[in-house]
C-alpha positions as CSV (number, residue, x, y, z in Angstrom):
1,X,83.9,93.9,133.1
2,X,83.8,90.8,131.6
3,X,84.3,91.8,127.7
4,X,87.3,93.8,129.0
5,X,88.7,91.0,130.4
6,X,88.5,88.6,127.2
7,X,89.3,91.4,125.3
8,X,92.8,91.6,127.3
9,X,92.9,87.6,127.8
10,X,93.0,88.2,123.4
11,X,95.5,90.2,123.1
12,X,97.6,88.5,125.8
13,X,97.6,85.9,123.2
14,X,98.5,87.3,120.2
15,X,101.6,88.5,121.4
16,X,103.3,85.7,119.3
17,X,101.2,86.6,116.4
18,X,103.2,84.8,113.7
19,X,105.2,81.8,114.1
20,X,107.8,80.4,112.0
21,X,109.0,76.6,112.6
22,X,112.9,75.9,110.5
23,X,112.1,72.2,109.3
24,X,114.8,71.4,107.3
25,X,117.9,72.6,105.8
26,X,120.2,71.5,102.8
27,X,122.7,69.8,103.9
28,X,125.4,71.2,100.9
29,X,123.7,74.3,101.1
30,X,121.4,77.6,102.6
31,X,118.4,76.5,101.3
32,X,115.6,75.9,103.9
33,X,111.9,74.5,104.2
34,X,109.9,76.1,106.9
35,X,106.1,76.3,107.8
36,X,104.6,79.7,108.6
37,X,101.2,80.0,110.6
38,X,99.6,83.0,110.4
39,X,95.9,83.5,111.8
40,X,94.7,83.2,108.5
41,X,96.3,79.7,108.1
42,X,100.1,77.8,107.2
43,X,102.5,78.9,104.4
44,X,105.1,76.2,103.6
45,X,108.2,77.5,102.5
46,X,109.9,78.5,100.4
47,X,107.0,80.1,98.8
48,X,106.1,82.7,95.6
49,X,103.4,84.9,96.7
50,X,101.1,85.7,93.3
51,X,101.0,89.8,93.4
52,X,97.5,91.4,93.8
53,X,98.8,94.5,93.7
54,X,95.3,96.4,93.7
55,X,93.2,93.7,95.0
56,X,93.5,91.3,92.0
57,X,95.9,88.9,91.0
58,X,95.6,90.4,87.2
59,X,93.2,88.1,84.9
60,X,93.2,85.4,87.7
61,X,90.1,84.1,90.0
62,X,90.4,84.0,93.5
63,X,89.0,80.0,92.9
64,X,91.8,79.8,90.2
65,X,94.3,80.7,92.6
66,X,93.7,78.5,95.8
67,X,92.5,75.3,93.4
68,X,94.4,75.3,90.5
69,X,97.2,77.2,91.1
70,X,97.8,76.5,94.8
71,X,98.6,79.8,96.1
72,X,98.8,80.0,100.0
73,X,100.1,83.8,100.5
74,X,98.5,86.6,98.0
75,X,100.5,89.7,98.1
76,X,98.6,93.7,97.8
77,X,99.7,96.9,97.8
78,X,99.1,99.6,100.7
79,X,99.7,102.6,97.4
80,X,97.5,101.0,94.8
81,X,94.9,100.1,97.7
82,X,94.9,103.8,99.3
83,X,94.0,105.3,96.3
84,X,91.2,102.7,94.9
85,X,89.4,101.2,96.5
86,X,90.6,103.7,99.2
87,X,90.3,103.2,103.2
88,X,86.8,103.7,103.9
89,X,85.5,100.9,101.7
90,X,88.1,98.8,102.4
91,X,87.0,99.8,106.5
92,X,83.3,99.1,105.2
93,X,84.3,95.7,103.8
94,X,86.0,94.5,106.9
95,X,89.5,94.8,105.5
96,X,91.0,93.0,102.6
97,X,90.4,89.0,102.8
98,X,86.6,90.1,102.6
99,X,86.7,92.4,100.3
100,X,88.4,89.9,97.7
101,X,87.0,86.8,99.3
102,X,90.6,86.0,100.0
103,X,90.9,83.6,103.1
104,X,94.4,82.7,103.4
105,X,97.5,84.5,104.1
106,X,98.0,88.0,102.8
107,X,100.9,90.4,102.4
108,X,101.1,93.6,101.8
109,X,104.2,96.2,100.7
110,X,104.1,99.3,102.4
111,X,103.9,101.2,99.1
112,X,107.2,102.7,99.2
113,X,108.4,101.4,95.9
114,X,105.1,102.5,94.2
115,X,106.0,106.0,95.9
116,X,109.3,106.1,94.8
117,X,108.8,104.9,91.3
118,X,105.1,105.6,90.1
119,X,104.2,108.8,92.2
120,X,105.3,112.1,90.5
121,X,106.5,115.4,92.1
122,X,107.8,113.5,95.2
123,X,109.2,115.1,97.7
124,X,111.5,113.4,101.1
125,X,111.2,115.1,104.4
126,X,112.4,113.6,107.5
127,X,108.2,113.2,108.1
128,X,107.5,111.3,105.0
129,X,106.6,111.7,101.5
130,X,104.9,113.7,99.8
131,X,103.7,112.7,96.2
132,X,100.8,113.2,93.3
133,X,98.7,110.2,92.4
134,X,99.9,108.4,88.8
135,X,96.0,108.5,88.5
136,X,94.7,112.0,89.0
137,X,97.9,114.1,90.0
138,X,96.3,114.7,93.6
139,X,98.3,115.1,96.4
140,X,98.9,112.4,99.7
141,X,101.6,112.0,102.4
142,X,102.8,109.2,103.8
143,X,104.5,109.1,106.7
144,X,105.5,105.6,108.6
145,X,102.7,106.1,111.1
146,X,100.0,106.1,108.6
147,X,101.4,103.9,106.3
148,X,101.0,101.4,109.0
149,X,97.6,102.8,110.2
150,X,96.6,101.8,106.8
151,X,97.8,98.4,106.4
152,X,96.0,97.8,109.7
153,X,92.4,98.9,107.8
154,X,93.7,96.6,104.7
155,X,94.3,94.2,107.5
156,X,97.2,92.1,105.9
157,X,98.7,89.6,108.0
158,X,102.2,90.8,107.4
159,X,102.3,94.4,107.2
160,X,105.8,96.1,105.4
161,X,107.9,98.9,106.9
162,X,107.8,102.4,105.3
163,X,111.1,102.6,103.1
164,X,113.1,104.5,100.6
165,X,114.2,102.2,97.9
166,X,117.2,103.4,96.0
167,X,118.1,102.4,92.6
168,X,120.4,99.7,92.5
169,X,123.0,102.6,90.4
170,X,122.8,104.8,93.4
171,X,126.3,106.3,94.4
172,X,127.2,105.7,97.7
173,X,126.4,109.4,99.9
174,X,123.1,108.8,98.1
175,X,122.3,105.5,99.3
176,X,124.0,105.9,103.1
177,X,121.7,108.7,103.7
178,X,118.7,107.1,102.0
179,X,118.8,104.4,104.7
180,X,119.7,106.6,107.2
181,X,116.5,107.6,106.6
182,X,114.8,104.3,106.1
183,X,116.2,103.6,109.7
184,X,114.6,106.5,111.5
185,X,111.5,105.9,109.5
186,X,111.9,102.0,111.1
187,X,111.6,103.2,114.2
188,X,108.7,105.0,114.2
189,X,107.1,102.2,112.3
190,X,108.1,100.1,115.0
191,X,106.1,102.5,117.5
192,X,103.4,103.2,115.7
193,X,102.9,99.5,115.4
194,X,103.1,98.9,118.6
195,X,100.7,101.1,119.1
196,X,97.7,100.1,117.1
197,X,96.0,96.8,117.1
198,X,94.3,95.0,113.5
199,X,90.9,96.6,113.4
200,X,89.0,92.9,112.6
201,X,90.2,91.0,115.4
202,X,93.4,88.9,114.1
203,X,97.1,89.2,114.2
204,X,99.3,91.2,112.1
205,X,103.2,91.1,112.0
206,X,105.3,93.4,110.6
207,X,108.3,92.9,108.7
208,X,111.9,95.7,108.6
209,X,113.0,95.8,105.0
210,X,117.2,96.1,105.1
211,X,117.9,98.4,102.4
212,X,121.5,99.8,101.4
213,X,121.8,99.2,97.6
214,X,124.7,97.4,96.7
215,X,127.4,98.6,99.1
216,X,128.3,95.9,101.4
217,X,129.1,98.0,104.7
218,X,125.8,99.9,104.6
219,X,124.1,96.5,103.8
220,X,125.5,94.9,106.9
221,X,124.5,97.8,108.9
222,X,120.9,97.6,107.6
223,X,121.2,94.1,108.3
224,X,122.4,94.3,111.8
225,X,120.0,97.0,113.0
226,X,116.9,94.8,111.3
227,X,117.9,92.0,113.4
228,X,118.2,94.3,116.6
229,X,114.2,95.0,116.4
230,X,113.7,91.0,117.1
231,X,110.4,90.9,114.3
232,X,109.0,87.6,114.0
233,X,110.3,88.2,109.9
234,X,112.7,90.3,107.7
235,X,112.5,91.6,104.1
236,X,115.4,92.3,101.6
237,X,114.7,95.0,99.5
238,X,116.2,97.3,97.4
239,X,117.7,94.4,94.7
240,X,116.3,93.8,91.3
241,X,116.2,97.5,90.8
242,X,119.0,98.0,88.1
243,X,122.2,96.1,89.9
244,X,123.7,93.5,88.2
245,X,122.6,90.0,89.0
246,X,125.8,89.2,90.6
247,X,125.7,91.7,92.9
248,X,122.5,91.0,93.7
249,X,122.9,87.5,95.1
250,X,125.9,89.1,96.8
251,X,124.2,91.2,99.1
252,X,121.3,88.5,99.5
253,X,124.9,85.9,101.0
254,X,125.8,88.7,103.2
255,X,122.6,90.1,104.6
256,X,121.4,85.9,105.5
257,X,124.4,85.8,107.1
258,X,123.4,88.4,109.7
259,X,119.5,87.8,109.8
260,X,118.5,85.4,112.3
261,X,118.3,81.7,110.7
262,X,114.9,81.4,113.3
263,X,113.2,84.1,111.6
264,X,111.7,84.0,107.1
265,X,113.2,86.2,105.3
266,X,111.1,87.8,102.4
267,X,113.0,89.1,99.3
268,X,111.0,91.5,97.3
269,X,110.1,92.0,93.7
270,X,112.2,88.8,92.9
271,X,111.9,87.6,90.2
272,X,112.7,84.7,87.9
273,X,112.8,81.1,88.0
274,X,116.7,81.3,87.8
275,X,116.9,84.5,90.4
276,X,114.5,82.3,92.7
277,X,116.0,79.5,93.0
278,X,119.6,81.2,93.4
279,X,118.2,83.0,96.3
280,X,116.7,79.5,97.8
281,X,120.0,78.4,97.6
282,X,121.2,81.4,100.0
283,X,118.6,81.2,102.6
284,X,115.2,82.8,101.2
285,X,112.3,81.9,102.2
286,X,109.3,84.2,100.5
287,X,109.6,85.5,97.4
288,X,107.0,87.9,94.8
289,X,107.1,89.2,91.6
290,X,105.1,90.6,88.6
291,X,107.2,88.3,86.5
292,X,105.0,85.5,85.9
293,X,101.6,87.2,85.2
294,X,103.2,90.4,83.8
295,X,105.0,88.5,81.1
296,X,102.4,85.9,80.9
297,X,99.9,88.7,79.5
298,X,102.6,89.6,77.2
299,X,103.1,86.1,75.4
300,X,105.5,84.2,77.8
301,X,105.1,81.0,78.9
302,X,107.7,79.2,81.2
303,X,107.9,75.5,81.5
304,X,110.1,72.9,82.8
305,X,112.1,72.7,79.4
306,X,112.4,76.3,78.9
307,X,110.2,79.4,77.8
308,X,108.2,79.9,75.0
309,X,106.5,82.6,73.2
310,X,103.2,82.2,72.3
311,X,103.5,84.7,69.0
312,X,106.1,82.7,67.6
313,X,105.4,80.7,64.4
314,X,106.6,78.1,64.8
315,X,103.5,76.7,67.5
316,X,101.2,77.5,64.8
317,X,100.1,74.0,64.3
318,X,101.9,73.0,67.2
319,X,98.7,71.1,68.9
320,X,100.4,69.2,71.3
321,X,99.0,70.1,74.8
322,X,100.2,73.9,76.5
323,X,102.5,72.2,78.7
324,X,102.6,68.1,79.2
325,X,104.1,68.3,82.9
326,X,101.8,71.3,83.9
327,X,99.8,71.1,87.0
328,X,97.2,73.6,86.2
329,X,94.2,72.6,83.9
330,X,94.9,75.3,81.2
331,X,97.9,72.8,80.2
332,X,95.9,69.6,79.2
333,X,93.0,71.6,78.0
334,X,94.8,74.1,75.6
335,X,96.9,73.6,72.8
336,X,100.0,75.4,72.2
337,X,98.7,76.7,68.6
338,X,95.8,77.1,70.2
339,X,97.1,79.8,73.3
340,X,99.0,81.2,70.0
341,X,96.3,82.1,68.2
342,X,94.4,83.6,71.3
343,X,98.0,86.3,71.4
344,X,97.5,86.9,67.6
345,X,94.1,87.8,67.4
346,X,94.0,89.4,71.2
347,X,91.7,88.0,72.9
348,X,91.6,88.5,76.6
349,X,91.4,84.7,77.4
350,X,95.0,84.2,76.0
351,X,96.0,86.4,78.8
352,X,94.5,84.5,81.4
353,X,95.6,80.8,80.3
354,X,99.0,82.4,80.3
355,X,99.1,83.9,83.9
356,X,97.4,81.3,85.4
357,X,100.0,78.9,84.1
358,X,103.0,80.9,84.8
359,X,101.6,81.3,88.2
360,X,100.8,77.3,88.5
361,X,104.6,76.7,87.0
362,X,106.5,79.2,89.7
363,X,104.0,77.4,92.7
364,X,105.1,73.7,91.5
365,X,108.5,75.1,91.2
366,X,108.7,76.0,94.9
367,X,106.8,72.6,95.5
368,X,109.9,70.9,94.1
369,X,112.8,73.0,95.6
370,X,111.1,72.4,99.0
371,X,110.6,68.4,98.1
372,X,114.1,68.4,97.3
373,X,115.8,70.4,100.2
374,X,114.1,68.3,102.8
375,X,115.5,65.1,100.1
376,X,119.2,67.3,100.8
377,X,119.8,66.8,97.0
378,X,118.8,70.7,96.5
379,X,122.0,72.3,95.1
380,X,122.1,69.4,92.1
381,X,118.7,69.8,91.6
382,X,118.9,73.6,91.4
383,X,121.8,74.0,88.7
384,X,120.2,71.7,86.4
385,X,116.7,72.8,86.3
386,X,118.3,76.4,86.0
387,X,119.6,75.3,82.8
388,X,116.6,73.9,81.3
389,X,114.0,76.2,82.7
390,X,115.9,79.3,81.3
391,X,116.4,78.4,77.8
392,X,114.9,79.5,74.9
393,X,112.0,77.6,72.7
């Protein structure tokens, strides 16, 4: 009798399972700072979440990431993590922070993008989708309702909705009928959600994703009906697939204008410093993306004064330090001829210096727009580290 009372006495209290306090905002602009508190701890924002798609933030140390780099939210991915490690060790593990020894904030997508973009042979139903692994060619479904069954065994903090994502060149009777669909399947997320508790004992949240490409009607429709469910957060997605940039920040203006101001808003898969920092300006709070770490592997290195790349010649006897206003230890204790030599000869340590300073860049970067919105100096700030942080060494 008594554990059934504490157990209800628990869940009485995790009704408000994620809570979102609206600090400050830019006086000459959108551009918010805002604290998250999740049961796994506080996210200031605006924040980049370092992607883990498969349980690893690629070539980067859990001890790297919370020391050096300062990550507070990790992001995985519910496709990647259903097919390896799959459920049952994940379940065995206790869910994800344990399996990675992860013990902050985690996100994770619902995999729809993977499904859409990786999977072969898909095929839409008004159940779900049906699609061959990338890895072996063997067959899953997902539906909504065990999408979110499992991203309650990966036990994520903030759980995604099951979505179609259509290309950002998707005509128009394609795309309304893609989130026709994406709104049904909210629905029964919503449900199944509702439904199911976090087998480990914490909260979870779950986040509606407002889709419809780059037409502005079916955007605001998406945006309206996402703001109907009343989730304690909201994702954009469906942008940085193929539309031009413009158009992009467009629909980013007109769905913030619709999603409650009381609530973060997440945009997905976005993107670079520029891109970030745009969206900052109109109302974003969370942002992820591959861009640092995927690039990083591949030579890139961004800094304050632009971005270089590490196979060039000319830091072949450049031995000045990898970046003088870095935060991270890889920038005092490597050498720009040296980080270039590690990319010409391939060594897998040139990899990691590189994502682990891109990563420690993009977190100080957020540092500073936050610093400076709560200053009310953002917009200045913005256009003119735009200018220097995109250029080319």
């Amino acid at each position: 009798m008594m554990t059934d009372l504490l157990s209800l006495s628990l869940k009485l209290q995790r009704i408000n399972i994620l809570d979102f306090q609206l600090q400050h905002t830019d006086p000459k602009s959108n551009a918010r700072a805002g604290l998250i508190t999740t049961d796994h701890g506080q996210v200031e924002t605006p924040i980049f979440m370092p992607v883990g798609t498969a349980g690893s933030v690629k070539a980067v140390h859990i001890t790297e990431l919370k020391n050096d780099i300062k990550a507070q939210i990790i992001l995985g991915n519910t496709y990647h993590l259903y097919l390896r490690p799959g459920l049952e060790i994940l379940r065995q593990a206790g869910g994800m922070h344990k399996f990675t020894s992860w013990d902050k904030p985690l996100l994770t997508d619902s995999g729809g993008f993977q499904v859409f973009s990786l999977a072969e042979n898909r095929k839409l139903t008004e159940e779900g989708a049906l699609f061959q692994s990338h890895i072996d060619g063997s067959r899953h479904f997902f539906t909504p309702e065990n999408v979110i069954d499992i991203q309650r065994i990966i036990g994520a903090d903030i759980i995604m909705a099951f979505d179609e994502c259509t290309p950002g060149t998707a005509d128009y009777t394609y795309a309304k009928k893609s989130l026709e669909l994406t709104e049904r399947w909210l629905d029964r997320c919503v449900t199944r959600f509702r439904e199911t508790e976090c087998p480990y004992g914490y909260s979870q949240t779950l986040f509606p994703i407002v889709q419809g490409c780059v037409y502005p009607d079916l955007r605001r429709r998406a945006a309206e009906n996402v703001a109907a469910k009343e989730a304690e957060g909201n994702a954009i997605g469906g942008l940085a697939v193929g539309e031009p940039t413009e158009k992009m920040y467009e629909m980013i203006e007109l769905v913030n204008e619709i999603l409650p101001k009381d609530k973060p808003r997440y945009l997905m898969g976005v993107g670079t410093p520029a891109n970030i920092l745009e969206a900052i300006e109109r109302g974003v709070d969370m942002f992820d993306c591959i861009i640092p770490t995927h690039n990083g592997r591949n030579g890139q290195v961004f800094t304050k004064n632009g971005i270089m790349n590490m196979r060039n010649e000319r830091w072949k006897n450049d031995f000045s330090p990898l970046d003088e206003n870095g935060t991270s230890f890889v920038d005092s204790l490597y050498s720009k001829a040296y980080l270039r030599h590690l990319f010409n000869t391939k060594e897998i340590l040139g990899l990691q210096i590189a994502s682990i300073h891109n990563l420690a860049f993009y977190l100080q970067l957020m540092r500073e727009a936050r610093e400076h919105i709560i200053a009310g100096d953002f917009s200045i700030w913005k256009n003119d580290t735009i200018e220097n942080v995109m250029r080319r060494l």
